[in-house]
Z-matrix of the N, CA and C atoms (Angstrom, degrees):
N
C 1 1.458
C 2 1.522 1 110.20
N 3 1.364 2 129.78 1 143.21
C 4 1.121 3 132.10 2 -169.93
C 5 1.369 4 118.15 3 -99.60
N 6 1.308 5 138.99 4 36.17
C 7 1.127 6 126.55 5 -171.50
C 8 1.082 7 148.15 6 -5.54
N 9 1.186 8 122.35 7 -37.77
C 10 1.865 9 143.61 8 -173.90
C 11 2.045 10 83.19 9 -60.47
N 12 1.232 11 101.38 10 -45.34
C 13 1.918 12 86.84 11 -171.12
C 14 1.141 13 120.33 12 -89.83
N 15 1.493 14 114.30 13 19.53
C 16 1.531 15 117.27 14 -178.56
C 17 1.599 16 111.47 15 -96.43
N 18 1.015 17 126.44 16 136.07
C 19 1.791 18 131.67 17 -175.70
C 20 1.274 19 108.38 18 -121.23
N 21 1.513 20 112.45 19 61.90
C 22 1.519 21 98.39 20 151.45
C 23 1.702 22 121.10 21 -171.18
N 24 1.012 23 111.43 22 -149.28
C 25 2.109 24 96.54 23 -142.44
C 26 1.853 25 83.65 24 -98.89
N 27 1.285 26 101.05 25 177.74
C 28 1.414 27 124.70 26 -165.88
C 29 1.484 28 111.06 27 -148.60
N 30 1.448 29 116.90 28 141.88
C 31 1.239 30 116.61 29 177.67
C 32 1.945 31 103.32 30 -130.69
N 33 1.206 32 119.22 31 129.94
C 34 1.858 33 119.77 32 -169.39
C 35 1.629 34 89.66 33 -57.99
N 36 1.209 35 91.46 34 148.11
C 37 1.654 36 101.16 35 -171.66
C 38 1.349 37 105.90 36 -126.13
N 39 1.269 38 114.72 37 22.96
C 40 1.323 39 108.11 38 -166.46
C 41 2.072 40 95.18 39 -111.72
N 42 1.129 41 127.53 40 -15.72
C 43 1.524 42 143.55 41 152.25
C 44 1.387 43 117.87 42 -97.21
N 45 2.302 44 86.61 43 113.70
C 46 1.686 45 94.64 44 -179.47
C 47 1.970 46 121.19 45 -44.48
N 48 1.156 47 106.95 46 -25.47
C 49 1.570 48 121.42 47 -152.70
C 50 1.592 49 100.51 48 -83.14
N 51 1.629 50 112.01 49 -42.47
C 52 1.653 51 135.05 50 168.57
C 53 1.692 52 82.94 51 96.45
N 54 1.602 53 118.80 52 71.35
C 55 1.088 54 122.49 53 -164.89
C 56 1.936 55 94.50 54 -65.81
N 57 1.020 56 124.95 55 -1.77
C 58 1.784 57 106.42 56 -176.47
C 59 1.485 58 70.00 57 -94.73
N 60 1.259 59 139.41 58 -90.63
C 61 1.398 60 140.09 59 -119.33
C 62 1.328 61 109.09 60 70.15
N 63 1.576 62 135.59 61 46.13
C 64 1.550 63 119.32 62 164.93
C 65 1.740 64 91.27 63 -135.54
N 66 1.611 65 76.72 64 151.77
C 67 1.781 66 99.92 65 -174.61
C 68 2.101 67 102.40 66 -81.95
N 69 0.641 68 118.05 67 54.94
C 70 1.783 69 100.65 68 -179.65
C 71 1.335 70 122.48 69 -85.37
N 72 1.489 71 95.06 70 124.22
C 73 1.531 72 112.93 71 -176.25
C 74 1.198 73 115.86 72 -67.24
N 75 1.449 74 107.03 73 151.13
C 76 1.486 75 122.56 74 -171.34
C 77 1.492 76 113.73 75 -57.67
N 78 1.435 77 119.21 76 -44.34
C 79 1.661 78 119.39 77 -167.14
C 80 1.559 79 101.57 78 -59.11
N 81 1.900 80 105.36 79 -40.90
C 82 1.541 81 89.31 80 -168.96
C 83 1.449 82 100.92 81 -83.47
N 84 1.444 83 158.63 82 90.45
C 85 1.089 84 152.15 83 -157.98
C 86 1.708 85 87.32 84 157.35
N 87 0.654 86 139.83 85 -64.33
C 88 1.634 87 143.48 86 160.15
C 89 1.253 88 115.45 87 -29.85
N 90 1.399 89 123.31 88 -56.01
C 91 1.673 90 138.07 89 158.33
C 92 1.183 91 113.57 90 -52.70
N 93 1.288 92 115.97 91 -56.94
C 94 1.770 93 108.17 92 -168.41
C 95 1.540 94 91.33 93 -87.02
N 96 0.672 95 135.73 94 38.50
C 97 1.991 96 129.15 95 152.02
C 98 1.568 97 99.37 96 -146.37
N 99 1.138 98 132.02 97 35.10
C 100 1.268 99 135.39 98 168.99
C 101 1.466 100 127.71 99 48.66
N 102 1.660 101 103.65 100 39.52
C 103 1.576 102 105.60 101 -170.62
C 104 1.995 103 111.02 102 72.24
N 105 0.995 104 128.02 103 19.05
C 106 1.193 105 131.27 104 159.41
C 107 1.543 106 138.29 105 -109.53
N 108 1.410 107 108.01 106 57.91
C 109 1.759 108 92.74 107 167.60
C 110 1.307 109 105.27 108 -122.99
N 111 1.717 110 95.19 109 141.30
C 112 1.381 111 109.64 110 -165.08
C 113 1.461 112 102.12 111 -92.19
N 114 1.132 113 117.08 112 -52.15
C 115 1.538 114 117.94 113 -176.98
C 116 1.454 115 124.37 114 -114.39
N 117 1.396 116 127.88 115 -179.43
C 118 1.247 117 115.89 116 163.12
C 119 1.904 118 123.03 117 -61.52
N 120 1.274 119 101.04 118 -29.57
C 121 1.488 120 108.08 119 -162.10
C 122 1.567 121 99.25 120 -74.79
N 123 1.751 122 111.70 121 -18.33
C 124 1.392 123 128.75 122 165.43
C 125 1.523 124 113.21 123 -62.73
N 126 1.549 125 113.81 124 -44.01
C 127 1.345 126 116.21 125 -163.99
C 128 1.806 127 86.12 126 -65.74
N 129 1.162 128 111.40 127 -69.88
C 130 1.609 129 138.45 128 -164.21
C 131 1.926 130 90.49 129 -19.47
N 132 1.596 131 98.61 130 -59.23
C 133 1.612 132 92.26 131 -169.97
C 134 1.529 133 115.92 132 -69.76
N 135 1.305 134 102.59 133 -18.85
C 136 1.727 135 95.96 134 -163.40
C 137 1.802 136 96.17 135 -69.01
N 138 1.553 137 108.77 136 -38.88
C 139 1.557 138 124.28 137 177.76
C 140 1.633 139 113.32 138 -42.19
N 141 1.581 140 115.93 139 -44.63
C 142 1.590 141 136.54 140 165.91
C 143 1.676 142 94.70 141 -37.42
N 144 1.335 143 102.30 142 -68.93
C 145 1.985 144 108.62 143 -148.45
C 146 1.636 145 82.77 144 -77.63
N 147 1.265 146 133.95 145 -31.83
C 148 1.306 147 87.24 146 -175.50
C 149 1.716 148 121.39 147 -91.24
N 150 1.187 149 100.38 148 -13.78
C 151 1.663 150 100.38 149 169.83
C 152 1.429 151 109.16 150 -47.89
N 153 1.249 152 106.19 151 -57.82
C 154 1.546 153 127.43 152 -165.63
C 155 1.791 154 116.63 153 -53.00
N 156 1.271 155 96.69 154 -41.72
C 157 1.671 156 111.61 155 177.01
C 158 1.878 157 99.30 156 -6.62
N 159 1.565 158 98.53 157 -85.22
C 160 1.022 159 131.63 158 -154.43
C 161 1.637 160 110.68 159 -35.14
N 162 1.884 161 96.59 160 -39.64
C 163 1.473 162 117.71 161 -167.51
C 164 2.245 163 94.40 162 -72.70
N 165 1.032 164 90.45 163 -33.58
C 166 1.454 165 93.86 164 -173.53
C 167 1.488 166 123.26 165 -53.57
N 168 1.756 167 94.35 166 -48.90
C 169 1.708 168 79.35 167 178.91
C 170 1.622 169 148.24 168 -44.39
N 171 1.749 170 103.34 169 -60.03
C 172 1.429 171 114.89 170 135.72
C 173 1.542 172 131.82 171 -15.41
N 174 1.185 173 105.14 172 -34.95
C 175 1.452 174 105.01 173 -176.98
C 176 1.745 175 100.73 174 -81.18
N 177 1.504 176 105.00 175 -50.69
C 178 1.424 177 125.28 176 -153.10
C 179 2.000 178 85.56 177 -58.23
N 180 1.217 179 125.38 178 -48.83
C 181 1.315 180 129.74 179 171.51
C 182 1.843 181 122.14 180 -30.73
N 183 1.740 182 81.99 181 -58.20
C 184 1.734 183 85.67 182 174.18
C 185 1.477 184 122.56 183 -59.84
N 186 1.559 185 104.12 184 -47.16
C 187 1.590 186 124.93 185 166.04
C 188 1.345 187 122.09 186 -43.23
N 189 0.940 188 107.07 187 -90.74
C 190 1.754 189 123.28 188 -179.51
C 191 1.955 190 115.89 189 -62.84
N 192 1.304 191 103.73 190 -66.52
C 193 1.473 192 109.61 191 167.53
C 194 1.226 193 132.16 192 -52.25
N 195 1.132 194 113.36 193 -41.58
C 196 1.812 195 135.31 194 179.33
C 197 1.661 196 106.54 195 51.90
N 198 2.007 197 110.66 196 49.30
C 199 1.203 198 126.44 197 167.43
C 200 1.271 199 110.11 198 -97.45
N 201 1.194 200 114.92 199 -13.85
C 202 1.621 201 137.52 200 -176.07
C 203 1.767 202 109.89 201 -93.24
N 204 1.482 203 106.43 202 116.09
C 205 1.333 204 93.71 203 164.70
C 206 1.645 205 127.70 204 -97.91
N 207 1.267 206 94.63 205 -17.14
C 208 1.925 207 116.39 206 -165.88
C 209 1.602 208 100.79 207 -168.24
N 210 0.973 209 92.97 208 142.12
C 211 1.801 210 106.85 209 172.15
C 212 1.982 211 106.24 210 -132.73
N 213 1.100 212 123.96 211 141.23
C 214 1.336 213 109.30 212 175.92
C 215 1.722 214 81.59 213 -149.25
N 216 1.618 215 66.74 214 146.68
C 217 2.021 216 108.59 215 -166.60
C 218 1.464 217 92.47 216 -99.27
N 219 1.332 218 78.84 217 148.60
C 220 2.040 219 88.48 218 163.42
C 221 2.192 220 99.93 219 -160.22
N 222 1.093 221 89.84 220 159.91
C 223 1.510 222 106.89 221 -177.37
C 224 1.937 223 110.71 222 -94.84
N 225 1.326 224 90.67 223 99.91
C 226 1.712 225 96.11 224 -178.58
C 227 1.275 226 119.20 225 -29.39
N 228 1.622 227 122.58 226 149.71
C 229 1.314 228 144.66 227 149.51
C 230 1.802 229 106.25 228 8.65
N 231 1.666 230 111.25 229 -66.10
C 232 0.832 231 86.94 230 -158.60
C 233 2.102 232 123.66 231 -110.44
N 234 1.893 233 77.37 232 16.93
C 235 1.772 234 109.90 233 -168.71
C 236 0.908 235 113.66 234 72.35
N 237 1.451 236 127.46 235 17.15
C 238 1.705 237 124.92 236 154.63
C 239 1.742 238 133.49 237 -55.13
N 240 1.168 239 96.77 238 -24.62
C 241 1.398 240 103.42 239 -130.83
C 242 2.332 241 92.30 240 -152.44
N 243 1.482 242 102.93 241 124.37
C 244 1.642 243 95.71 242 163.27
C 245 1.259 244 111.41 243 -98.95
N 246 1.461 245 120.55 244 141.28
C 247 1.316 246 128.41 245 169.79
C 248 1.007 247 113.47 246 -119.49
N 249 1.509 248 116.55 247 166.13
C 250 1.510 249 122.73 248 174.55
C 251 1.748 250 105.13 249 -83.28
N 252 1.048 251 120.92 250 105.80
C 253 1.703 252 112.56 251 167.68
C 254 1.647 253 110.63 252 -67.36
N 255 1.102 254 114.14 253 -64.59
C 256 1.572 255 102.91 254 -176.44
C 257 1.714 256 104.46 255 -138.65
N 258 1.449 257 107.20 256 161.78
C 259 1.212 258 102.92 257 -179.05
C 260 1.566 259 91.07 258 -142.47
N 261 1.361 260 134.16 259 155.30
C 262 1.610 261 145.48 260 -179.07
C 263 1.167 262 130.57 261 -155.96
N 264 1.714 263 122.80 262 156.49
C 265 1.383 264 106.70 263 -172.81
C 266 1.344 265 96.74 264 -112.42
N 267 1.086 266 97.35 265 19.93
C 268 2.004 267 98.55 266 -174.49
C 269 1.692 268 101.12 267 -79.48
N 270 1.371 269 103.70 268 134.18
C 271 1.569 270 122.76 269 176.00
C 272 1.385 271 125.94 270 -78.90
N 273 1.528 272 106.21 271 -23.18
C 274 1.764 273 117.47 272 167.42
C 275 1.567 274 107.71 273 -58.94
N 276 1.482 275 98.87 274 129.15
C 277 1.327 276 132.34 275 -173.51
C 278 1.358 277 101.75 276 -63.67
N 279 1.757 278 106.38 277 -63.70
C 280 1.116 279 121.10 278 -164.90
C 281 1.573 280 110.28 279 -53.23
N 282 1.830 281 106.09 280 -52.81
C 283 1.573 282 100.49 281 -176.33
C 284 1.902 283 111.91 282 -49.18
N 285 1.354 284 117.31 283 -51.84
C 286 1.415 285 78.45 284 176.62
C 287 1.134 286 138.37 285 -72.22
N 288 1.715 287 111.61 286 -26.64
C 289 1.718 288 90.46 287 173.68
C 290 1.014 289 115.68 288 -89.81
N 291 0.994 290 139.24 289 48.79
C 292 1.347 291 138.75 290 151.29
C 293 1.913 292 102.96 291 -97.69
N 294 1.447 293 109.09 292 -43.96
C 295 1.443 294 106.82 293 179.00
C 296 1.749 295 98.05 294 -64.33
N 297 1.111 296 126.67 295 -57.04
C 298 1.812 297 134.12 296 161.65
C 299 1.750 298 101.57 297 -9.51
N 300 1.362 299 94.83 298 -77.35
C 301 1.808 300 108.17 299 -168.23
C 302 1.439 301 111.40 300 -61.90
N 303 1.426 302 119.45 301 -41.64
C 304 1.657 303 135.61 302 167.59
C 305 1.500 304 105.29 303 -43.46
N 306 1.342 305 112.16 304 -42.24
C 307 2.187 306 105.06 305 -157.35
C 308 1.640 307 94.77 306 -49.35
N 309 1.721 308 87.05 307 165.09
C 310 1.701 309 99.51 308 178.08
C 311 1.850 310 75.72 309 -137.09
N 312 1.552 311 73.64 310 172.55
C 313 1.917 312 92.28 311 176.96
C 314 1.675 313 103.80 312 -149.82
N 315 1.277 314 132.27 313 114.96
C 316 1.404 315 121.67 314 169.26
C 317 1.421 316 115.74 315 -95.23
N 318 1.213 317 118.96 316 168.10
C 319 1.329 318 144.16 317 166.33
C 320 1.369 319 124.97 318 -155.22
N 321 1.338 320 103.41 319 108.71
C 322 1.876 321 96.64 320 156.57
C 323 1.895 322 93.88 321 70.17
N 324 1.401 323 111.38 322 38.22
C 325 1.460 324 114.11 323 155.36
C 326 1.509 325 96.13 324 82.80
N 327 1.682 326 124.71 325 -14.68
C 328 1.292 327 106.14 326 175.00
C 329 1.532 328 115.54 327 -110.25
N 330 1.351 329 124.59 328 176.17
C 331 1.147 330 127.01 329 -165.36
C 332 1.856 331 119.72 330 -135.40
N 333 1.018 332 118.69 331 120.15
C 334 1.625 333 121.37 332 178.25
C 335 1.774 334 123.20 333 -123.95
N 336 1.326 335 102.27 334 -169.47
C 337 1.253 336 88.53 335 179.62
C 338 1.963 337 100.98 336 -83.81
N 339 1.545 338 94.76 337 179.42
C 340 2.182 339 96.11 338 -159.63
C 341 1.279 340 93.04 339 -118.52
N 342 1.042 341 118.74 340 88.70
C 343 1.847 342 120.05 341 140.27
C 344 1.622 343 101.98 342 -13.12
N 345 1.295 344 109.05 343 114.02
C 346 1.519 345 123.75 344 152.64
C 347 1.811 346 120.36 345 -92.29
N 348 1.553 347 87.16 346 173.01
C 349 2.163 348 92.03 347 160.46
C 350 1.706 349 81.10 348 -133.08
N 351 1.112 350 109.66 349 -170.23
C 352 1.580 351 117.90 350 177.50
C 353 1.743 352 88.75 351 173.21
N 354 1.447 353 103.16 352 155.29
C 355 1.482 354 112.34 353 156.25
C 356 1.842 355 109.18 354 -143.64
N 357 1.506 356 95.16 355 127.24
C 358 1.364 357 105.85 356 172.82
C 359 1.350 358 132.95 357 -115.01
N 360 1.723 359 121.16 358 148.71
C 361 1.619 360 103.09 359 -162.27
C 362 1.419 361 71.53 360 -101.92
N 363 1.317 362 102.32 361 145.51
C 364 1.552 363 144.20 362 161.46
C 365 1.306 364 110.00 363 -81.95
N 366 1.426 365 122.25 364 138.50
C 367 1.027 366 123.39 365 171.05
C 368 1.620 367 114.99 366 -141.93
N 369 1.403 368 134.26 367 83.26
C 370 0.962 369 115.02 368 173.18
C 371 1.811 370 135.63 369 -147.08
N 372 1.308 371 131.35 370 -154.73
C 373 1.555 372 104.67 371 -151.94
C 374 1.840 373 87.81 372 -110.02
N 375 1.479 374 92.82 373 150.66
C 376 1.364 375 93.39 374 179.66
C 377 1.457 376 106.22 375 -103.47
N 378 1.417 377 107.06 376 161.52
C 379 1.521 378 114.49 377 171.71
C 380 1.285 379 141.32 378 -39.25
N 381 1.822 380 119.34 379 115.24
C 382 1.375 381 96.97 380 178.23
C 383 1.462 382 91.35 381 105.59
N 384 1.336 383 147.64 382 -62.45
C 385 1.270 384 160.59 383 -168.97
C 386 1.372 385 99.04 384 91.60
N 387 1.357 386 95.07 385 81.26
C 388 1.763 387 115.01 386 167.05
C 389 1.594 388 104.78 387 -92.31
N 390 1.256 389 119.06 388 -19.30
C 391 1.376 390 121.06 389 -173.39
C 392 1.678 391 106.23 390 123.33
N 393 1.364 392 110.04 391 -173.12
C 394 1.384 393 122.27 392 -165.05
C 395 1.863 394 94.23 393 -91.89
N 396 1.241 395 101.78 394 169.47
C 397 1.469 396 106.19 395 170.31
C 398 2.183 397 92.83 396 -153.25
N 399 1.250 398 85.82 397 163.79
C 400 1.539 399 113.71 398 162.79
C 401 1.532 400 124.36 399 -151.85
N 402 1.506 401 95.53 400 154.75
C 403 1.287 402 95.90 401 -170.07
C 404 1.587 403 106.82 402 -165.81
N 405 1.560 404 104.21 403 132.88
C 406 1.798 405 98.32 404 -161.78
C 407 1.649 406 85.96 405 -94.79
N 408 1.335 407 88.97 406 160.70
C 409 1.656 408 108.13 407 -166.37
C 410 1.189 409 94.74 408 -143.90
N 411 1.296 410 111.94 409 125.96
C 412 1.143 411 143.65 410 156.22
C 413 1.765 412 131.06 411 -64.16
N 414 1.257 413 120.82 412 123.79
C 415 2.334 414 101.05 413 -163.79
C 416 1.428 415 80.47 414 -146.62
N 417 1.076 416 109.09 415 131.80
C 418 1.480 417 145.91 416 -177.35
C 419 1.919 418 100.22 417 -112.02
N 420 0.940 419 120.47 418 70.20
C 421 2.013 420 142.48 419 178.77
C 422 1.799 421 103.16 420 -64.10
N 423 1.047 422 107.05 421 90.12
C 424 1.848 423 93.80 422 167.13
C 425 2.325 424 87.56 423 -163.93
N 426 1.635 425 65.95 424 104.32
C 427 1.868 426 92.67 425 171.89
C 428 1.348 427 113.94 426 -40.47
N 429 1.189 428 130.23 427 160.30
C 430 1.283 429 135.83 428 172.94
C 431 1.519 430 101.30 429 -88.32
N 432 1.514 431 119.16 430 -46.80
C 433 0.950 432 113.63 431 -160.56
C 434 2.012 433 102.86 432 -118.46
N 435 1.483 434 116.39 433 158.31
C 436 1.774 435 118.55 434 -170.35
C 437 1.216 436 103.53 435 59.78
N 438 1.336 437 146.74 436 30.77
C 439 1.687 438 145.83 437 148.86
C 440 1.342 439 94.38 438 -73.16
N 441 1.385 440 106.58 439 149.07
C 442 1.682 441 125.50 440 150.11
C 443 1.201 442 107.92 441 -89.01
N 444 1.296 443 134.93 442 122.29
C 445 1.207 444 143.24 443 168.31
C 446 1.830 445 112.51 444 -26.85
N 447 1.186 446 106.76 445 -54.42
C 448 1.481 447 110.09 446 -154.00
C 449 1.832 448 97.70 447 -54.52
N 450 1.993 449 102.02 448 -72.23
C 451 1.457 450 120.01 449 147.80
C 452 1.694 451 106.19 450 9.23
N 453 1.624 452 125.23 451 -108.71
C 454 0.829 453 159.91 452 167.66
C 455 1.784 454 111.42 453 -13.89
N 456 1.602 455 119.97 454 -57.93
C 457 1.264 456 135.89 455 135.13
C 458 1.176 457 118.01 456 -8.03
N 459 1.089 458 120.73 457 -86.14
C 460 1.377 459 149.36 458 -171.26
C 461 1.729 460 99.39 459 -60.95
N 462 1.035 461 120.09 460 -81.83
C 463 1.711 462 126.66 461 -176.61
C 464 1.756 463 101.32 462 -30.88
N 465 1.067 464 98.61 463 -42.44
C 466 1.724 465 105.31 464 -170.82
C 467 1.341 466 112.22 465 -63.88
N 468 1.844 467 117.27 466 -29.73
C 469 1.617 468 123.51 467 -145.40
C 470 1.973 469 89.37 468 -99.00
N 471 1.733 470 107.86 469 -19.88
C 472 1.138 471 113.59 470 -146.28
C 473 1.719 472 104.94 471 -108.55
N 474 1.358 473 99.77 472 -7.76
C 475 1.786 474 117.12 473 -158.79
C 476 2.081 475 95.46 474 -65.05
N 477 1.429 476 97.96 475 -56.72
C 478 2.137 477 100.74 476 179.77
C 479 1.118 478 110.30 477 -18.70
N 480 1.541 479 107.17 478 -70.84
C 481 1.985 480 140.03 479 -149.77
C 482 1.370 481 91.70 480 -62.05
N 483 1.613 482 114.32 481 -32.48
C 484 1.641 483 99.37 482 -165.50
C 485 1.949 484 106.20 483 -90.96
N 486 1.751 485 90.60 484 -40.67
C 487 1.877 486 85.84 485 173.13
C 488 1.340 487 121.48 486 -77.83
N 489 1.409 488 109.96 487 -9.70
C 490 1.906 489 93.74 488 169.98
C 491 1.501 490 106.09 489 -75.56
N 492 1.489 491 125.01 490 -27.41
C 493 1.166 492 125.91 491 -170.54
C 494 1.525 493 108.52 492 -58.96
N 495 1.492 494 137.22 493 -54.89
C 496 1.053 495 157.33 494 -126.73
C 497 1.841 496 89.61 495 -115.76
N 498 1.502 497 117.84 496 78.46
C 499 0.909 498 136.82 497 163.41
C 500 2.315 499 123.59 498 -36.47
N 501 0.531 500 140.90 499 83.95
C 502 1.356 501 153.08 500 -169.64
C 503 1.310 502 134.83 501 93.05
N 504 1.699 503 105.28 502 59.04
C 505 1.330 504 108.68 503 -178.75
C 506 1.532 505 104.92 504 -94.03
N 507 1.635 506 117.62 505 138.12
C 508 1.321 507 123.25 506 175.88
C 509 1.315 508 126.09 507 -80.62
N 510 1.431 509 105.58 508 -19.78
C 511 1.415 510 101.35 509 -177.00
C 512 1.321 511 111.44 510 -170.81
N 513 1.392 512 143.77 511 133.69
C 514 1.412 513 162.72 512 -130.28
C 515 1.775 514 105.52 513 -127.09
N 516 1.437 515 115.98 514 102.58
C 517 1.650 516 116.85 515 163.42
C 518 1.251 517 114.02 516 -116.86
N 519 1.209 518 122.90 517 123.26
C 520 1.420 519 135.08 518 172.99
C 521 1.924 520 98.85 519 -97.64
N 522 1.180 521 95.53 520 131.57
C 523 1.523 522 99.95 521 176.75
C 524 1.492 523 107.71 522 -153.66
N 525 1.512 524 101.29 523 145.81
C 526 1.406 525 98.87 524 -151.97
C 527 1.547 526 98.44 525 -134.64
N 528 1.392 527 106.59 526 -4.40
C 529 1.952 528 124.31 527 -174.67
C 530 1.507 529 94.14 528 -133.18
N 531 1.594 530 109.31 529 163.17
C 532 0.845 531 123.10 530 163.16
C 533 1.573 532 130.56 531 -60.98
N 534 1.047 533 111.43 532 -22.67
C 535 1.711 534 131.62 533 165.85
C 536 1.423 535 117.99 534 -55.66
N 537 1.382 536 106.25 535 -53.14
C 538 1.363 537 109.82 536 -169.42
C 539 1.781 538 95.01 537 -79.11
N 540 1.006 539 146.64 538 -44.26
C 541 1.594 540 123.94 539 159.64
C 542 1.010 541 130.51 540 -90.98
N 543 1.188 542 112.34 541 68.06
C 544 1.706 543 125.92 542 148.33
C 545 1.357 544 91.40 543 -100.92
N 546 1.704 545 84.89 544 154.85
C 547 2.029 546 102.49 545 177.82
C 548 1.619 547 117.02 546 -60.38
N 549 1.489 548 95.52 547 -47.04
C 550 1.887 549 95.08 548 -164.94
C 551 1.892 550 97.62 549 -54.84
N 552 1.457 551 112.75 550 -45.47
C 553 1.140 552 111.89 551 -166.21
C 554 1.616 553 107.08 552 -63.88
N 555 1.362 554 130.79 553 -32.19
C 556 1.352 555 126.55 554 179.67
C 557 1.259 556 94.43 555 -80.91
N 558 1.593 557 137.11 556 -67.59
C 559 1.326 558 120.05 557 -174.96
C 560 1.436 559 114.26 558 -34.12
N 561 1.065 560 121.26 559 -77.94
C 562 1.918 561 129.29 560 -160.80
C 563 1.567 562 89.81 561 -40.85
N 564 1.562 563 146.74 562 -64.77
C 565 1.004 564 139.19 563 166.57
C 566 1.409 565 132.39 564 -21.92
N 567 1.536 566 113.76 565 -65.61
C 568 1.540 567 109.90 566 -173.05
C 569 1.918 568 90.45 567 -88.88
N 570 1.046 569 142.16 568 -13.06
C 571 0.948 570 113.06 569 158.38
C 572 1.364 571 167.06 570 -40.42
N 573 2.022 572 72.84 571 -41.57
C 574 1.650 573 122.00 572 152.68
C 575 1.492 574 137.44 573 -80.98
N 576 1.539 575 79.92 574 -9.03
C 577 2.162 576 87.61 575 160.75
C 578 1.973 577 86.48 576 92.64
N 579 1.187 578 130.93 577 -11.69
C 580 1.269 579 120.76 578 -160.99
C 581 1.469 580 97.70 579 -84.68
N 582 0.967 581 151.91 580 30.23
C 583 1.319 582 139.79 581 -168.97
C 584 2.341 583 85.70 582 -157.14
């Protein structure tokens, strides 16, 4: 099948829910990859980067600018769709995870605790006084315990699409207790290259 002559919209098929929910047409998807998709599994990704764009800038801020201290993601109202919930230049640890540990997530009239994503720039001193280092970190937030299944489901199916998008993350924490996000415990880790 030739794609380049096909005219019409697409939805990622790879999320039961159609976590973008946007229709994007083929011509503009043709342009922003320079007239090259070879396959469908081609179309599928080009559909990823352009949803994602939007999520990028914000990031590119924390990255490049370093006006950004933390950004935390959450999955809209109705799980269509990722948004940015809040983004800050505040350096207190505590304020975000505490906003982290705070999220709620509903479904279906009920309510639990909210699986987050978040990415944070790290900043800290290396051994010996080699100098400072940073490093954005990536945290994948969905409790072990007060999740709604569905919530939780979903955050898990949707977590890839958002970190391939988000071009220079140093290091990946999944935490699922309150233990695993505290700072000392993420610092001493990516400090150590283990994360």
């Amino acid at each position: 099948m030739d794609l380049s002559t096909q005219d019409f919209a697409i939805i990622h098929p790879t999320y039961p829910l159609n976590l973008y929910n946007t229709y994007i047409p083929l011509k503009s998807l043709l342009k922003r990859n320079h007239g090259k998709l070879k396959s469908f599994d081609h179309l599928w990704y080009a559909a990823d980067h352009h949803s994602f764009q939007s999520k990028s800038g914000q990031f590119n801020d924390l990255k490049l600018k370093k006006t950004t201290k933390y950004i935390i993601y959450k999955l809209s109202d109705d799980y269509k769709e990722i948004v940015v919930e809040e983004s800050s230049t505040d350096p207190d640890w505590e304020h975000f995870q505490e906003k982290i540990l705070n999220a709620k997530a509903s479904y279906k009239g009920k309510e639990g605790k909210g699986p987050r994503y978040a990415v944070y720039d790290f900043q800290y001193e290396l051994e010996a006084g080699e100098g400072t280092r940073n490093k954005i970190v990536f945290i994948s937030w969905s409790p072990d315990e007060g999740t709604l299944v569905f919530p939780r489901m979903t955050y898990a199916s949707s977590k890839e699409a958002l970190k391939n998008a988000l071009n220079g993350i140093g290091a990946e924490v999944q935490a699922n207790n309150e233990d695993e996000i505290e700072y000392a415990t993420i610092l001493k880790d990516i400090s150590k290259g283990k994360r």
